[in-house]
N, C-alpha and C positions, 0 to 999 in steps of 0.2 A: 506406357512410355517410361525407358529405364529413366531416369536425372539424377544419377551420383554417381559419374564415371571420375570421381576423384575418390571415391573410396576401391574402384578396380571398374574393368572394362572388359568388353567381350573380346574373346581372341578371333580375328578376321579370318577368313576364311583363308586367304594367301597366305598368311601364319600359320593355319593350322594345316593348308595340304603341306609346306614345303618341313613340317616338324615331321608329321606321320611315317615318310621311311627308316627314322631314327628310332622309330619304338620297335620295326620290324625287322624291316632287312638289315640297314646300317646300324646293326645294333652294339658297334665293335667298342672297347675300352682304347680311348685317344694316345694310350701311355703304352699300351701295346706298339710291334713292329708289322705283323703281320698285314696283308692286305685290309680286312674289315678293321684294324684298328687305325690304318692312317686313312680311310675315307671321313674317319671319326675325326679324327688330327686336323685334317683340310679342311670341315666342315665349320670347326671350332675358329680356326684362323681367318676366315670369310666371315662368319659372324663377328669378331673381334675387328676386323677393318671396318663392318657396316657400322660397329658401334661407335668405333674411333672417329669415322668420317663423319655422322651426323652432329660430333659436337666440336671437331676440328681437330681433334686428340692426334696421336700416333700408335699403331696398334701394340704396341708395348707396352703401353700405359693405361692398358684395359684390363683392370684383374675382374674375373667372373664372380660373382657370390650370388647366396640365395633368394636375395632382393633389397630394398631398400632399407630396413633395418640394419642388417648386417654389415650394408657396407657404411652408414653411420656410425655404426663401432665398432670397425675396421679402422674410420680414417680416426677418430675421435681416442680409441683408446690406443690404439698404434702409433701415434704422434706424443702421445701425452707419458705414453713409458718409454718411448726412444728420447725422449727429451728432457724428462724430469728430473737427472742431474742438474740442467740449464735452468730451469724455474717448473714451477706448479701453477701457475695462472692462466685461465683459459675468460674468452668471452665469447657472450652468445647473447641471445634476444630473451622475454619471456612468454615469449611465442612460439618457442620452438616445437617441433612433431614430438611424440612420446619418445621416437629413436633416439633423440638426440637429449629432449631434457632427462628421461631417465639413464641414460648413459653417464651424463654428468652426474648427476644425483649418486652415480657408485662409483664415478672417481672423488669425488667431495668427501666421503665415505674412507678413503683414501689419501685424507691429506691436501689434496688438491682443493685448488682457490675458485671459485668460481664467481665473474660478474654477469649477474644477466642487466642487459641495458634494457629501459623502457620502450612503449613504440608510443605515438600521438594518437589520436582520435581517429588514424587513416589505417594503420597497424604497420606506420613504419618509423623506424627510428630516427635518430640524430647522428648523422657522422660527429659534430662534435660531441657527443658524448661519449663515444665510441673512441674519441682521439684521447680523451681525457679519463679513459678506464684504462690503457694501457700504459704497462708497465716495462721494468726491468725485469719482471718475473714473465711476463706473459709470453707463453709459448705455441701459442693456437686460438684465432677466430673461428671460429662456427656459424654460421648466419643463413637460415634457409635463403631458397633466391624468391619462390612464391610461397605463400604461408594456404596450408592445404585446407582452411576453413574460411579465409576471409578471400583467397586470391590475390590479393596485397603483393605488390614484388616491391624486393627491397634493392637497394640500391649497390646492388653486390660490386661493380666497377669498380666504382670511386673505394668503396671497403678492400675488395683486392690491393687496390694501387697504394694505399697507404697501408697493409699488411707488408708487401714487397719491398717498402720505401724502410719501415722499422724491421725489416727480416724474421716476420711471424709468419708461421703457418698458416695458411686461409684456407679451409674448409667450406663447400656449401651442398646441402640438400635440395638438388635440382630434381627432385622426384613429381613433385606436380607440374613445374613449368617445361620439363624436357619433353617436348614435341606441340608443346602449345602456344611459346615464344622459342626466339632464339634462342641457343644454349652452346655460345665460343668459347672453349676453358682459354685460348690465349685474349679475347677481347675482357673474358671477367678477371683476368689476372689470380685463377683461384690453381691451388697444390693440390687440392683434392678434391671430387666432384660426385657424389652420390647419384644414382640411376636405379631405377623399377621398371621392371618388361611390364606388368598387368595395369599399369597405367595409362600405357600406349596400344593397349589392343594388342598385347603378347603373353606368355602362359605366364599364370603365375609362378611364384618357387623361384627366379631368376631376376638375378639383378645386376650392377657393375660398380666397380669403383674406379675413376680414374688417380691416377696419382703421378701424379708429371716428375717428369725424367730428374732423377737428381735428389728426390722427395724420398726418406726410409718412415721407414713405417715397423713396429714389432707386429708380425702375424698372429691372430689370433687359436687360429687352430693349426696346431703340429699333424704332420704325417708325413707323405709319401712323396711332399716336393711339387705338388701340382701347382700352377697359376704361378711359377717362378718362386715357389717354398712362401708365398705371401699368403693362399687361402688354398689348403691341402685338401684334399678327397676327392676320390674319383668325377669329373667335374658331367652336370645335366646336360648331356648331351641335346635331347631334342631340346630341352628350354632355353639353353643356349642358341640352339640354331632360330627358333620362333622369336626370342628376342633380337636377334641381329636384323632377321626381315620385316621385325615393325619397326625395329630404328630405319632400317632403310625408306620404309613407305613414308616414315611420320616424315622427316627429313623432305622427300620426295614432293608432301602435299602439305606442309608447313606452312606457306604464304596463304594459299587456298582454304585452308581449313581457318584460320586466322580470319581470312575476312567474311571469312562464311557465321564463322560461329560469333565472331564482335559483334555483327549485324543483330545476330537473334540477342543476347547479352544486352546488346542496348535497348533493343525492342521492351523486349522483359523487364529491365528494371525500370524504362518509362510507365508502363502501364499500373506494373504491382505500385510505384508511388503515386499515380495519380490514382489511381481505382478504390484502391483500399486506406480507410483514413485511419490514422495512427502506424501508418508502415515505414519503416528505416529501411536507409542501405547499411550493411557494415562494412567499414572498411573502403579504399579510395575507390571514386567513381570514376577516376581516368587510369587511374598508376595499378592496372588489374590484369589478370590473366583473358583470353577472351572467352572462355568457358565455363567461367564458374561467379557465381553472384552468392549474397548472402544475406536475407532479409531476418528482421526483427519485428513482431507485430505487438499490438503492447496487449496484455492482458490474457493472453492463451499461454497454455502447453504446448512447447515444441513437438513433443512426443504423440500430443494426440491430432495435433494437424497432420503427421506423418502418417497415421492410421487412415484418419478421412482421404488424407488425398491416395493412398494404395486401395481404398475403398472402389475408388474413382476410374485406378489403373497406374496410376502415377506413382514414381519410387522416389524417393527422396529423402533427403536426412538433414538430422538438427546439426550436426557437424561430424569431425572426424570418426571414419569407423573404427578406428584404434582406440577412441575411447566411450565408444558408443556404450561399453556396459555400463558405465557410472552414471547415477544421476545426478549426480554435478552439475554447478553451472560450468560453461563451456571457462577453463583460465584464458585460450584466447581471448576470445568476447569480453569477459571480467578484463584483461589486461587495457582492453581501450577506455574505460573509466565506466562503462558503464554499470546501471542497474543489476544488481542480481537477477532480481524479479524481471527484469524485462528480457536479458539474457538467453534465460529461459524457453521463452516465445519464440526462438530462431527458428530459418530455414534453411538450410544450404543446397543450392540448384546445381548439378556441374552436366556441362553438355560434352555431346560427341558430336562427330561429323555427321553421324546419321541422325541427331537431333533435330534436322532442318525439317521431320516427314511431321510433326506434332504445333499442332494451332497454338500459337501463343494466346490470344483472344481468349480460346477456350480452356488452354487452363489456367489462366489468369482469373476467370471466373468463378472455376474451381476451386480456387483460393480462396477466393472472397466468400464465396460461399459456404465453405470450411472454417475462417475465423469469425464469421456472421455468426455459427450456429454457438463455435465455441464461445463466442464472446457475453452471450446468450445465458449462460451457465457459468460466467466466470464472475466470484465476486468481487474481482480486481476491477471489471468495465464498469461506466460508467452506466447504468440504467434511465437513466434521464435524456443520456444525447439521443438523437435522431438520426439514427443510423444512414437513410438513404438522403439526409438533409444535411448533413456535416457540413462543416467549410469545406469548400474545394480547393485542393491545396496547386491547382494550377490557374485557378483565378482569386481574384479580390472578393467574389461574393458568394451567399451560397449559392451552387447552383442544382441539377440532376444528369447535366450532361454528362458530366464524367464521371 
C-alpha cells in the first residue's frame, strides 16, 4: 500500500488516456499557425481554464511552469527584483519547503532581508508576529497554505488581508493543500499562488503559477515569448493537458475525497495514539489537511521503521522527499521545539482517494510491531518498562485492552 502521496502521486488513468494523443498524433508546436499546431493552442487554453476554475482564478492568470519548484521562484524572485528599488524585506515562516527557503537563502546572498517568523507547538504562526515584522522595507510575504510534513495549514486569509491592507505582495505554496481543501485565490486574498500536477494524480514535470491581474513579476527565463514572455520555452504540451484534467477531476471530487480521507486520518491517528505507548501527533490535531498525519515514536529511527514497514508492503516516509537525502533532523519538526533525538523517530502517512482499500487495524499493528522490535535494540528505550503493560494512555489505569 503506497502512503506518501505528498512526496507525488500516480497519474489516473483519465489523466493519462486524455495526455497520450499529445505525445502522438497531436504532437503540433502551440506557437505554430498550422492545423497540428493550433489543436496544441486549444488544448493548452482548455487546460488553463481547468486550472483557473479549480481555484477561482481567470485563465490569464495561469502561467505554465515545470512544477512546484519553479513557480516558487518565479513568484519569489520575480517580485523581489521588480521591486527591490521599493525595499529588500521579504517574510516567510521557518517551515518553509526547500522551494522557498533556499530561494530566499540566494536572495539574502543578495542583499536582501529576510524574516523568518516562528510557528507554536501546532506548526502555525502568530499573525501578530507577522504584524510586527513588517516593515517600510518589506516588499513580499511568503507563507505556505499546508506545511508538506506536518499538514498544518496556516492561516493564509487573515495573512492575505493584512498584506492587502499594508500593500505587500502575498505569495503562497498551495502545492500540498491544492486539491485536498479548498484553494480561492480571491477568498485567500493572495498575488501569487503556487500549484504541482504530480500532487493531484497528474504527470509530473508540470506545474502553474497564478499571478493576479495587475501583479508584474521579472521572468525568470528569457526566450521566444511563450506563457505571455513570463516563462519562455516551447511549453509541455501533454503535461500541460494531464494537468488541467486532474485540476478538473480533483476540483470535481474535493468535498468527497475530503470526507472520505478525514474519516481514515482520524481513524489512524486514534489508534497509532492509543496503541502504541510513547506515540506523538506532530502538528495540530484539528487545523490539518485530511490526508496526511505525522507521527513521532520515541526511541527509534525514522529511517528504519520505513524499511520494516516497506518490508511489510507499506511505503512511507520520515518526511519531505525533497529532503530525504539528508540525515538531518527534520528543521520542520526541530522548528516546533522539539527533541532532536526524538525528531528523528518520525513518520509521515499521506493518503489518496484510493487509500480507503488498506485496513487501518492492520497496519496500525504493523507499526507497532515495527517500533516493538526497534525499540528492542535501541539504547534510547527504556529496558525496564513493560511493554504490553504500560499506562494506557486512554484510561487512568494500566490496562491490556488497548
Amino acid at each position: 500500500m503506497y502512503l506518501d502521496n505528498s512526496a507525488t502521486t500516480q497519474v489516473s488513468e483519465e489523466v493519462f488516456e486524455e495526455m497520450k494523443p499529445f505525445f502522438t498524433e497531436e504532437f503540433g508546436n502551440p506557437s505554430t499557425l498550422y492545423g497540428i499546431g493550433r489543436e496544441s493552442k486549444k488544448a493548452l487554453d482548455l487546460a488553463r481554464k481547468r486550472v483557473a476554475d479549480a481555484i477561482n482564478a481567470k485563465p490569464e492568470e495561469i502561467i505554465f511552469t515545470s512544477g512546484g519548484s519553479e513557480s516558487d521562484n518565479l513568484a519569489i524572485k520575480g517580485i523581489a527584483f521588480k521591486l527591490s528599488k521599493k525595499g529588500k524585506h521579504i517574510i516567510t515562516t521557518n517551515i518553509e519547503h526547500p522551494a522557498v527557503k533556499n530561494t530566499l537563502g540566494f536572495l539574502e546572498s543578495l542583499d536582501f532581508k529576510v524574516t523568518y517568523l516562528p510557528v507554536n507547538e501546532e506548526g502555525i504562526i502568530s499573525v501578530e508576529d507577522l504584524k510586527e515584522a513588517i516593515t517600510d522595507e518589506t516588499i513580499l510575504i511568503t507563507i505556505m497554505h499546508a506545511n508538506n510534513e506536518l499538514g498544518t495549514i496556516q492561516p493564509i486569509e487573515e495573512i492575505g488581508q493584512i498584506a492587502r491592507e499594508k500593500g505587500i505582495k502575498f505569495h503562497t505554496d498551495a502545492v500540498q493543500s491544492f486539491g485536498k481543501i479548498e484553494v480561492d485565490v480571491e477568498k485567500l486574498n493572495v498575488d501569487l499562488l503556487s500549484l504541482s500536477s504530480h500532487k493531484i494524480n497528474g504527470p509530473k514535470g508540470v506545474g502553474a503559477l497564478y499571478i493576479k491581474k495587475g501583479t508584474r513579476v521579472v521572468p525568470l527565463i528569457h526566450g521566444g515569448g511563450q506563457e505571455k514572455g513570463i516563462r519562455s520555452g516551447t511549453e509541455n504540451v501533454p503535461g500541460i493537458v494531464g494537468f488541467g484534467k486532474a485540476c478538473q477531476l480533483a476540483a470535481e471530487n474535493l468535498d468527497a475525497h475530503y470526507e472520505k480521507l478525514s474519516s481514515i486520518r482520524d481513524e489512524l491517528i486514534e489508534k497509532v495514539l492509543t496503541n502504541i505507548p510513547e506515540s506523538y501527533l506532530n502538528g495540530s490535531k484539528e487545523i490539518r489537511l485530511p490526508n496526511l498525519v505525522n507521527f513521532r515514536f520515541k526511541a527509534i529511527e525514522g529511517e528504519s521503521l520505513i524499511l520494516l514497514l516497506d518490508a511489510k508492503g507499506y511505503q512511507a516516509s520520515t518526511g519531505s522527499a525533497c529532503s530525504s537525502n539528508t540525515l538531518e533532523a527534520s528543521p520542520v519538526l526541530t522548528a516546533l521545539g522539539l527533541d532532536p533525538v526524538d525528531v528523528h523517530g518520525s513518520l509521515r502517512i499521506s493518503l489518496a482517494p484510493e487509500s480507503d482499500t488498506f485496513d487501518v487495524d492492520e497496519f496500525v499493528n504493523t507499526i507497532a510491531e515495527a517500533v516493538k522490535r526497534l525499540r528492542q535494540m535501541s539504547p534510547l528505550w527504556n529496558q525496564e518498562l513493560d511493554y504490553d503493560n504500560i499506562m494506557c494512555k486512554k484510561h487512568e489505569d494500566n490496562c491490556r485492552k488497548c
